[in-house]
Backbone as a chain_set.jsonl record, in Angstrom:
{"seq": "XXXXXXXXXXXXXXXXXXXXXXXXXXXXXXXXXXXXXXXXXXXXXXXXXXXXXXXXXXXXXXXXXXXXXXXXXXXXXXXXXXXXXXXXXXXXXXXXXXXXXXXXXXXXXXXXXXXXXXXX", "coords": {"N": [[-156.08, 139.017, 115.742], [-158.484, 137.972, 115.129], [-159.61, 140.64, 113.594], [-157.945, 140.738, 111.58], [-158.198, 138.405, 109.847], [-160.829, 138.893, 109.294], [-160.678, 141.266, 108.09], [-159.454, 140.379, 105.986], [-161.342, 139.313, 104.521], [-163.263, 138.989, 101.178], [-164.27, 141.691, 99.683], [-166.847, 143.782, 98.09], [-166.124, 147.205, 96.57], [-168.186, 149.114, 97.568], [-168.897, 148.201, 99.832], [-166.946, 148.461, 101.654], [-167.143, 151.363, 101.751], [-168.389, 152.424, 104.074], [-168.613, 152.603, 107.389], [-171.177, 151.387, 108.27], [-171.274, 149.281, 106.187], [-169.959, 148.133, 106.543], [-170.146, 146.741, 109.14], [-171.67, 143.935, 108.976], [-169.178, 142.571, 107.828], [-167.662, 142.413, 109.736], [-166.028, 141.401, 113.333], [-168.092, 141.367, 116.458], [-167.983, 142.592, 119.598], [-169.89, 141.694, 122.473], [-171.19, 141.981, 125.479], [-170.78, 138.943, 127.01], [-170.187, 137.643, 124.602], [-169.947, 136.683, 121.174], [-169.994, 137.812, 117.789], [-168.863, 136.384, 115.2], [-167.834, 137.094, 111.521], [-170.842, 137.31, 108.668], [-170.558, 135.867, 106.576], [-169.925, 133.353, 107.479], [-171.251, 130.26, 108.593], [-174.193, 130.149, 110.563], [-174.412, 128.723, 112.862], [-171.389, 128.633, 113.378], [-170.793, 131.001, 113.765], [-171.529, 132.794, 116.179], [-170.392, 132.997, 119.126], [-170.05, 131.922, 122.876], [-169.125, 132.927, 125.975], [-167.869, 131.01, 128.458], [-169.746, 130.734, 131.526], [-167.759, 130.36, 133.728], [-166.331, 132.509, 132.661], [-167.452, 135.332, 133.482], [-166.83, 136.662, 135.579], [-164.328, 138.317, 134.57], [-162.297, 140.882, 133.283], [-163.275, 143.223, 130.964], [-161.363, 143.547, 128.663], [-160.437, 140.864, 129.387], [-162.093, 139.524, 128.799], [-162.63, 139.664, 126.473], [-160.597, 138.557, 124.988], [-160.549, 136.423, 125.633], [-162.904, 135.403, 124.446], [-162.174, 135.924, 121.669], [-159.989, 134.185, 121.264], [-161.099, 131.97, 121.496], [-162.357, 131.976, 119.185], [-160.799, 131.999, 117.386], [-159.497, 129.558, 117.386], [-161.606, 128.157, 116.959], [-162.212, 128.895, 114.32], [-159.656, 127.666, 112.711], [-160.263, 125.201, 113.048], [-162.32, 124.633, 111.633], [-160.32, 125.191, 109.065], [-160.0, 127.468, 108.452], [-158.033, 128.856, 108.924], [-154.528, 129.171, 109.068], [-151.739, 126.925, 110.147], [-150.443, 128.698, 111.866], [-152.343, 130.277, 112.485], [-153.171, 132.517, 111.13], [-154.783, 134.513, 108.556], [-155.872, 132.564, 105.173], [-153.889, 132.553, 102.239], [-154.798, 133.752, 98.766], [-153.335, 131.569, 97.403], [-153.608, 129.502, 98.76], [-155.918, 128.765, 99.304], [-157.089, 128.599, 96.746], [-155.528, 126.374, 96.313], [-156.819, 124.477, 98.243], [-159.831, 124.538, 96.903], [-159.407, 123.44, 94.671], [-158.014, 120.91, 95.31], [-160.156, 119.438, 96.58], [-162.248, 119.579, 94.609], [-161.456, 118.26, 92.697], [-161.615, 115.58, 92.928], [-160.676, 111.998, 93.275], [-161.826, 109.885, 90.605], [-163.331, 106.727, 90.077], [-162.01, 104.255, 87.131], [-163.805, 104.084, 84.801], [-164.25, 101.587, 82.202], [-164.369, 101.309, 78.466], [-167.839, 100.411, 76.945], [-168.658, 97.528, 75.977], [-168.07, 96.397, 72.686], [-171.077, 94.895, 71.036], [-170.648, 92.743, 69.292], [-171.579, 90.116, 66.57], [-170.832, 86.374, 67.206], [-168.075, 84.545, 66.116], [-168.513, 82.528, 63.093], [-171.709, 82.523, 63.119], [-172.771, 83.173, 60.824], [-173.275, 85.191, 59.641]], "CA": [[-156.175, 138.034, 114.671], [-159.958, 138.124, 114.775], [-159.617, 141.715, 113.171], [-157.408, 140.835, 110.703], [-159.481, 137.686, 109.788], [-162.537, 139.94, 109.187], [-160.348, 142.012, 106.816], [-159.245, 139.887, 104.444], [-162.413, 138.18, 103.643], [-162.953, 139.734, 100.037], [-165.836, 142.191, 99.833], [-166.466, 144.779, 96.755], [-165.692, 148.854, 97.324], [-169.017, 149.467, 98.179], [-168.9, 147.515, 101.331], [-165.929, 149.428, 102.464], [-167.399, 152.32, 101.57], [-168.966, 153.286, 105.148], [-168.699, 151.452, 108.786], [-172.06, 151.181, 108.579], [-171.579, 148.596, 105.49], [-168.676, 147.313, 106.888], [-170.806, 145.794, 110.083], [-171.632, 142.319, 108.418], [-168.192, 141.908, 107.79], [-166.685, 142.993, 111.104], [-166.635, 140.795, 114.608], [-168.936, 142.123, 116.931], [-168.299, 141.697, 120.858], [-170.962, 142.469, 123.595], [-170.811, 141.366, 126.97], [-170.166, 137.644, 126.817], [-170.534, 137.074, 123.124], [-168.747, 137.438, 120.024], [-170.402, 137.469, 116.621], [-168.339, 136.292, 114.091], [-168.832, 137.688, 110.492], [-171.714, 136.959, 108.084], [-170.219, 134.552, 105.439], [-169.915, 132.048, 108.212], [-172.53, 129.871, 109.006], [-175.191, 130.538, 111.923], [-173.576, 128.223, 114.031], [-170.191, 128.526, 113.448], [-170.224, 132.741, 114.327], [-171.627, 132.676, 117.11], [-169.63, 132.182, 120.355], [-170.356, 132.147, 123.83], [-168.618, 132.78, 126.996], [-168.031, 130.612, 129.444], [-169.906, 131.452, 133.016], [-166.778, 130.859, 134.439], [-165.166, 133.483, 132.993], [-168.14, 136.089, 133.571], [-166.041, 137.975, 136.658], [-163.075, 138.868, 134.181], [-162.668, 142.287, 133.086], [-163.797, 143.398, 129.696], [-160.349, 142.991, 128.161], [-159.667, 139.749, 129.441], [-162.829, 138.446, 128.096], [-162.806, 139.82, 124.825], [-159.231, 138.351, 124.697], [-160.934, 134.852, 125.617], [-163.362, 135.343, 122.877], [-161.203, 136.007, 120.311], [-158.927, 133.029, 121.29], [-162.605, 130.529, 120.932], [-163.013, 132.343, 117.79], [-159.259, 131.57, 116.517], [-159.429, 127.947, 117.837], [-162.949, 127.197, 115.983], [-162.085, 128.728, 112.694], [-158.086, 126.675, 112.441], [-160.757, 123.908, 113.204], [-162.689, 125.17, 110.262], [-159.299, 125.148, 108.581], [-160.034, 129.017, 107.67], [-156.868, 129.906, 109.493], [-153.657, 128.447, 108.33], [-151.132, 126.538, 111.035], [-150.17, 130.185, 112.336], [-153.505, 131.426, 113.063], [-153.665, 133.596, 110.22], [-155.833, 133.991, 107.244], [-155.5, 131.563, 104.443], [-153.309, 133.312, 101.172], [-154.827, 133.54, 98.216], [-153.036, 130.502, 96.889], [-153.86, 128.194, 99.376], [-157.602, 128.588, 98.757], [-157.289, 128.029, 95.66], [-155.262, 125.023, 96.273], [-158.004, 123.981, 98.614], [-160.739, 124.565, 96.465], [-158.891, 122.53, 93.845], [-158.482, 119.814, 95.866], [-161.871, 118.858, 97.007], [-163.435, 119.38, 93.256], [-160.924, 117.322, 91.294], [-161.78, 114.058, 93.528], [-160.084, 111.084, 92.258], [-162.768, 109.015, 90.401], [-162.761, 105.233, 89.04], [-162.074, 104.273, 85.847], [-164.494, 102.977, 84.112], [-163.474, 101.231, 81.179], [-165.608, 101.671, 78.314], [-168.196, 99.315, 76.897], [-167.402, 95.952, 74.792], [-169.136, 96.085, 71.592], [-171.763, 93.738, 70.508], [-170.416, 92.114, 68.108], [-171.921, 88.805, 66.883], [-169.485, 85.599, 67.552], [-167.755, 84.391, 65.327], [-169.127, 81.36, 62.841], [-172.616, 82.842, 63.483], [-173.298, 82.489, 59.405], [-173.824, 86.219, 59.252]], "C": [[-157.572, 138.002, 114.059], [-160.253, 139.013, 113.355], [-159.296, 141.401, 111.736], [-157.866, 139.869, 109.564], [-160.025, 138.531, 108.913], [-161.848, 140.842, 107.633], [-159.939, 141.406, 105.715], [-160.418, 138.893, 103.379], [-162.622, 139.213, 102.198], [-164.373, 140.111, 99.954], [-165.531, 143.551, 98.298], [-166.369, 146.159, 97.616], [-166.671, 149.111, 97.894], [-169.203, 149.303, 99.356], [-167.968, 148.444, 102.028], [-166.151, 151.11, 102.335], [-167.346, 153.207, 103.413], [-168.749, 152.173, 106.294], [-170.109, 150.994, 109.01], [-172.521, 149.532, 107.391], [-170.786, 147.793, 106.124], [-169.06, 146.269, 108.025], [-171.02, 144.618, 109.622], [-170.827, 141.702, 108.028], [-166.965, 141.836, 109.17], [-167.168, 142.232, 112.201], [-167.234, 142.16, 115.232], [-168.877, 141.891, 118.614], [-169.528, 142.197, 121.666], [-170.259, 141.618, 124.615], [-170.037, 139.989, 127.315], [-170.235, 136.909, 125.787], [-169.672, 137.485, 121.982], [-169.365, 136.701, 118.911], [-169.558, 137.661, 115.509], [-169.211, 137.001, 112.571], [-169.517, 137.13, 109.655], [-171.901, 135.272, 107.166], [-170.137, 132.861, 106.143], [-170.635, 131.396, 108.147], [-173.227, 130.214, 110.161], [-174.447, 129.832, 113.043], [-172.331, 128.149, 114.296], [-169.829, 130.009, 114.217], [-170.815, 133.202, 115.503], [-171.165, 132.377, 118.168], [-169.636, 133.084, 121.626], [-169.02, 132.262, 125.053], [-168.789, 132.072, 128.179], [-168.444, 131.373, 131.046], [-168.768, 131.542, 133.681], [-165.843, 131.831, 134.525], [-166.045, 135.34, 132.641], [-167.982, 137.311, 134.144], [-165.184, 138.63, 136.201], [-163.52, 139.784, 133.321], [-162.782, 142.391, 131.711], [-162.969, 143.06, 128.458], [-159.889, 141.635, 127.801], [-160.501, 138.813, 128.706], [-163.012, 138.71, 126.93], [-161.306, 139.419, 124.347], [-159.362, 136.407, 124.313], [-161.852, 134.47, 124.133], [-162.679, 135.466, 121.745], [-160.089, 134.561, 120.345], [-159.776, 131.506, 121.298], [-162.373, 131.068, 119.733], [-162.075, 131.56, 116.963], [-159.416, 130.28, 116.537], [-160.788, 127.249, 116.595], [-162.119, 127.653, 114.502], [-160.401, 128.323, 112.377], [-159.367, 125.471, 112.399], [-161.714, 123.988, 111.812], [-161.612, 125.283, 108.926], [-159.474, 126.855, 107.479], [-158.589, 129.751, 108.046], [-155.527, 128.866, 109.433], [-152.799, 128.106, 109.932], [-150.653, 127.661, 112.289], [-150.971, 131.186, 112.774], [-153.506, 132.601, 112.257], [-154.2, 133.46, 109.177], [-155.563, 133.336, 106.362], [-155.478, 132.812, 103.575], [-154.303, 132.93, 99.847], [-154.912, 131.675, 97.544], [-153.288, 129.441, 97.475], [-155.075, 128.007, 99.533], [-157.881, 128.333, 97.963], [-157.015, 126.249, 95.381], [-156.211, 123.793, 96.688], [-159.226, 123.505, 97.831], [-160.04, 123.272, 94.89], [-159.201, 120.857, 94.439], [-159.639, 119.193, 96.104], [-162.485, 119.091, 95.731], [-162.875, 118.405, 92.416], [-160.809, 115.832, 92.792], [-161.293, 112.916, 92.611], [-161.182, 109.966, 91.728], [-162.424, 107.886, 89.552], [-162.731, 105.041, 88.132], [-162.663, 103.383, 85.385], [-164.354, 102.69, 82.391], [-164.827, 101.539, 80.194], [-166.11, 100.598, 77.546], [-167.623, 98.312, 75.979], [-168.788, 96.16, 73.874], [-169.728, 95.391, 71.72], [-171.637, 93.517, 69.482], [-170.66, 90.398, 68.144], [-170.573, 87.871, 66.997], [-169.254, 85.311, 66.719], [-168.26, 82.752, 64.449], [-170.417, 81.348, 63.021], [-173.238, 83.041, 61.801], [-173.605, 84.002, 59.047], [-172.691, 87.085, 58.178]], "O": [[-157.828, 138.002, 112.855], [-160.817, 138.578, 112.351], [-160.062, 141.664, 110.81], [-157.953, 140.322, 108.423], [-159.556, 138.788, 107.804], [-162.369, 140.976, 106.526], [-160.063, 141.874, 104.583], [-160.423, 138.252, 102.328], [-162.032, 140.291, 102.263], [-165.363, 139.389, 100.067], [-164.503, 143.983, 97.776], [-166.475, 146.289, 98.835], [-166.412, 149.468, 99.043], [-169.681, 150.209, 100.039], [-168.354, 149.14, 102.968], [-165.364, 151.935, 102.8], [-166.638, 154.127, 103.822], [-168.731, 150.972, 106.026], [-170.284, 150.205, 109.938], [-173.533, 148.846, 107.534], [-171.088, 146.602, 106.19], [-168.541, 145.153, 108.039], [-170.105, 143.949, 110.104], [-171.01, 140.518, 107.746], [-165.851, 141.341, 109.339], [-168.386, 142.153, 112.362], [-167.101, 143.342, 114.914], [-169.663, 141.051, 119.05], [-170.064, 143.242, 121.296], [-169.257, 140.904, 124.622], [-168.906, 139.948, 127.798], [-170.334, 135.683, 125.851], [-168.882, 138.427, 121.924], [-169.408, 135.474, 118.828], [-169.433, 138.726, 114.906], [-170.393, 137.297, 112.401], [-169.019, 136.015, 109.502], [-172.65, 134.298, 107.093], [-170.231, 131.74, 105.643], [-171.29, 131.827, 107.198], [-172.441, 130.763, 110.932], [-173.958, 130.418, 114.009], [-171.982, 127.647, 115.365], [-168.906, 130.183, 115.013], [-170.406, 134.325, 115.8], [-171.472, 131.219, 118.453], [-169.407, 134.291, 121.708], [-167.998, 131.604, 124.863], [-169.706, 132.367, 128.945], [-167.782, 132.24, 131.616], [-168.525, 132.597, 134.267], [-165.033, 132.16, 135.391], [-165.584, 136.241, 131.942], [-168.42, 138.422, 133.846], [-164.837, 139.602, 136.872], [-164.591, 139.785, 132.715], [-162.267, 141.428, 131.144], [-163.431, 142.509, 127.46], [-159.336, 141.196, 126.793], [-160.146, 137.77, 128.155], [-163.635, 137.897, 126.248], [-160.859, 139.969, 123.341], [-158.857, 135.6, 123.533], [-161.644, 133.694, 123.201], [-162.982, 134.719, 120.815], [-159.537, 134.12, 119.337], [-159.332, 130.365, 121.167], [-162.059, 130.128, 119.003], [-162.361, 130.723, 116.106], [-159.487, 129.793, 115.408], [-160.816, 126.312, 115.797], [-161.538, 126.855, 113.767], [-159.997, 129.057, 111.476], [-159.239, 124.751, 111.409], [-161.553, 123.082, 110.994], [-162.104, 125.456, 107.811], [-159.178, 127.15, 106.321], [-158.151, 130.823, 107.63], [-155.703, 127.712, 109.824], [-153.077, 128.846, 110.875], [-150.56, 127.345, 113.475], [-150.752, 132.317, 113.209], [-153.855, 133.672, 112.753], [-154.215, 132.339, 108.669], [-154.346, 133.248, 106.524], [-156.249, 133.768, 103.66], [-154.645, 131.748, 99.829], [-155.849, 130.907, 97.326], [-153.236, 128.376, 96.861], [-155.388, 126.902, 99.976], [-158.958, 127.741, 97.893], [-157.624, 125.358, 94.788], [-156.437, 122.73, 96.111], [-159.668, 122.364, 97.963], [-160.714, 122.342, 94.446], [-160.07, 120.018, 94.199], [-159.841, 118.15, 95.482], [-163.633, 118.651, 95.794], [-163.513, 117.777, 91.571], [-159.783, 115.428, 93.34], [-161.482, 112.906, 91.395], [-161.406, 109.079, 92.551], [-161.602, 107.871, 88.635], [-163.63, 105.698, 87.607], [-162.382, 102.184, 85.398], [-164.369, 103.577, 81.538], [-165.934, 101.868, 80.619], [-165.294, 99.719, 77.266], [-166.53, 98.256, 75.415], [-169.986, 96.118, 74.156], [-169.36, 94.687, 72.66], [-172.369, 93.966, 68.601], [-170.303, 89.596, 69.008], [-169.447, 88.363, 66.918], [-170.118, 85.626, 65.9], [-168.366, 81.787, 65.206], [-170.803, 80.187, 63.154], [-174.469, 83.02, 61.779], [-174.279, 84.101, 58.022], [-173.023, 88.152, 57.662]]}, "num_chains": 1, "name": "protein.A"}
Protein backbone atom coordinates (compact mmCIF):
# COMPACT_ATOMS: atom_id res chain seq x y z
CA UNK A 1 0.00 0.00 0.00
CA UNK A 2 2.95 2.13 1.04
CA UNK A 3 4.30 1.52 -2.61
CA UNK A 4 1.38 2.28 -4.24
CA UNK A 5 0.85 5.46 -2.09
CA UNK A 6 4.29 6.74 -3.22
CA UNK A 7 3.14 6.19 -6.84
CA UNK A 8 0.36 8.06 -7.23
CA UNK A 9 1.53 11.21 -5.71
CA UNK A 10 1.77 13.35 -9.03
CA UNK A 11 5.32 14.17 -10.09
CA UNK A 12 6.39 15.57 -13.76
CA UNK A 13 8.34 13.00 -16.43
CA UNK A 14 11.47 14.13 -15.38
CA UNK A 15 11.18 12.72 -11.96
CA UNK A 16 10.38 9.37 -13.36
CA UNK A 17 12.91 9.64 -15.56
CA UNK A 18 15.72 7.71 -13.43
CA UNK A 19 15.54 5.82 -9.81
CA UNK A 20 17.86 8.07 -8.84
CA UNK A 21 15.08 10.99 -9.22
CA UNK A 22 12.55 8.85 -8.19
CA UNK A 23 14.23 8.56 -4.43
CA UNK A 24 12.34 11.65 -2.89
CA UNK A 25 9.31 10.22 -3.97
CA UNK A 26 9.78 6.59 -2.94
CA UNK A 27 9.51 5.08 0.90
CA UNK A 28 12.71 4.29 2.15
CA UNK A 29 13.15 1.40 4.88
CA UNK A 30 16.43 0.77 6.89
CA UNK A 31 16.68 -1.17 9.85
CA UNK A 32 13.98 0.12 12.16
CA UNK A 33 12.83 3.11 10.21
CA UNK A 34 10.77 4.03 7.41
CA UNK A 35 11.02 7.33 5.59
CA UNK A 36 8.03 8.34 4.16
CA UNK A 37 8.14 10.52 0.94
CA UNK A 38 9.18 14.19 0.64
CA UNK A 39 5.86 16.13 0.15
CA UNK A 40 5.00 15.10 3.65
CA UNK A 41 5.95 17.02 6.41
CA UNK A 42 9.22 16.31 8.61
CA UNK A 43 7.28 14.88 11.18
CA UNK A 44 4.72 13.15 9.65
CA UNK A 45 7.46 10.79 7.31
CA UNK A 46 9.31 9.74 9.59
CA UNK A 47 8.48 6.54 11.53
CA UNK A 48 10.04 4.59 14.06
CA UNK A 49 10.03 1.12 15.25
CA UNK A 50 9.05 0.01 18.22
CA UNK A 51 12.03 -1.69 20.52
CA UNK A 52 9.74 -4.27 21.02
CA UNK A 53 9.61 -5.34 17.79
CA UNK A 54 13.55 -5.07 17.17
CA UNK A 55 13.98 -9.23 17.33
CA UNK A 56 11.51 -9.66 14.25
CA UNK A 57 12.87 -10.59 11.03
CA UNK A 58 13.36 -8.06 8.32
CA UNK A 59 10.06 -8.87 6.64
CA UNK A 60 8.03 -8.79 9.56
CA UNK A 61 9.27 -5.45 10.44
CA UNK A 62 9.08 -3.79 7.31
CA UNK A 63 5.48 -5.21 7.27
CA UNK A 64 5.01 -3.36 10.78
CA UNK A 65 6.32 -0.24 9.29
CA UNK A 66 4.31 -0.04 6.53
CA UNK A 67 1.14 -0.81 8.63
CA UNK A 68 2.37 2.67 11.14
CA UNK A 69 2.80 4.31 7.91
CA UNK A 70 -0.87 3.28 6.57
CA UNK A 71 -2.46 4.00 10.02
CA UNK A 72 -0.78 7.67 10.27
CA UNK A 73 -1.52 8.78 6.79
CA UNK A 74 -5.82 7.44 6.95
CA UNK A 75 -5.18 9.67 10.12
CA UNK A 76 -3.86 12.30 7.82
CA UNK A 77 -6.94 11.46 5.79
CA UNK A 78 -4.40 10.89 2.69
CA UNK A 79 -5.74 7.39 2.42
CA UNK A 80 -9.37 6.90 1.78
CA UNK A 81 -11.58 4.34 4.21
CA UNK A 82 -9.81 1.35 2.27
CA UNK A 83 -6.34 2.30 2.80
CA UNK A 84 -5.81 3.44 -0.55
CA UNK A 85 -4.82 6.60 -2.20
CA UNK A 86 -7.32 9.35 -2.46
CA UNK A 87 -8.93 9.56 -6.45
CA UNK A 88 -8.53 12.39 -8.15
CA UNK A 89 -12.05 13.52 -7.41
CA UNK A 90 -12.02 13.27 -3.93
CA UNK A 91 -9.15 15.75 -3.59
CA UNK A 92 -10.63 17.93 -5.34
CA UNK A 93 -13.73 17.57 -3.39
CA UNK A 94 -11.56 18.02 -0.36
CA UNK A 95 -9.79 20.88 -1.44
CA UNK A 96 -13.15 22.44 -2.27
CA UNK A 97 -14.44 21.95 0.85
CA UNK A 98 -12.09 23.58 3.20
CA UNK A 99 -11.72 26.86 0.78
CA UNK A 100 -15.40 27.58 0.22
CA UNK A 101 -15.99 27.93 4.21
CA UNK A 102 -19.38 29.05 4.97
CA UNK A 103 -19.10 32.78 5.92
CA UNK A 104 -21.71 35.31 7.65
CA UNK A 105 -23.74 37.49 6.01
CA UNK A 106 -23.17 40.67 6.42
CA UNK A 107 -25.83 42.81 5.41
CA UNK A 108 -24.81 45.86 3.79
CA UNK A 109 -24.65 49.36 5.20
CA UNK A 110 -27.83 51.75 5.93
CA UNK A 111 -27.39 54.92 4.19
CA UNK A 112 -27.09 58.20 5.83
CA UNK A 113 -29.77 59.74 5.00
CA UNK A 114 -30.92 62.86 6.90
CA UNK A 115 -34.43 62.31 8.91
CA UNK A 116 -37.10 63.32 7.80
CA UNK A 117 -38.56 67.11 8.64
CA UNK A 118 -34.87 68.12 8.99
CA UNK A 119 -35.77 71.47 6.72
CA UNK A 120 -33.25 70.32 4.16
Amino acid sequence: LINRYASCIPMDISSRSSRLAMLPYLPVYEENYLRLPSHLPEDVRSIHLPPAYASESKKKKQAMLALMACVRLHKLKVLNERLLPLKRDDIQKRLLASALIKMTYVPPPISLVSPPGSGE
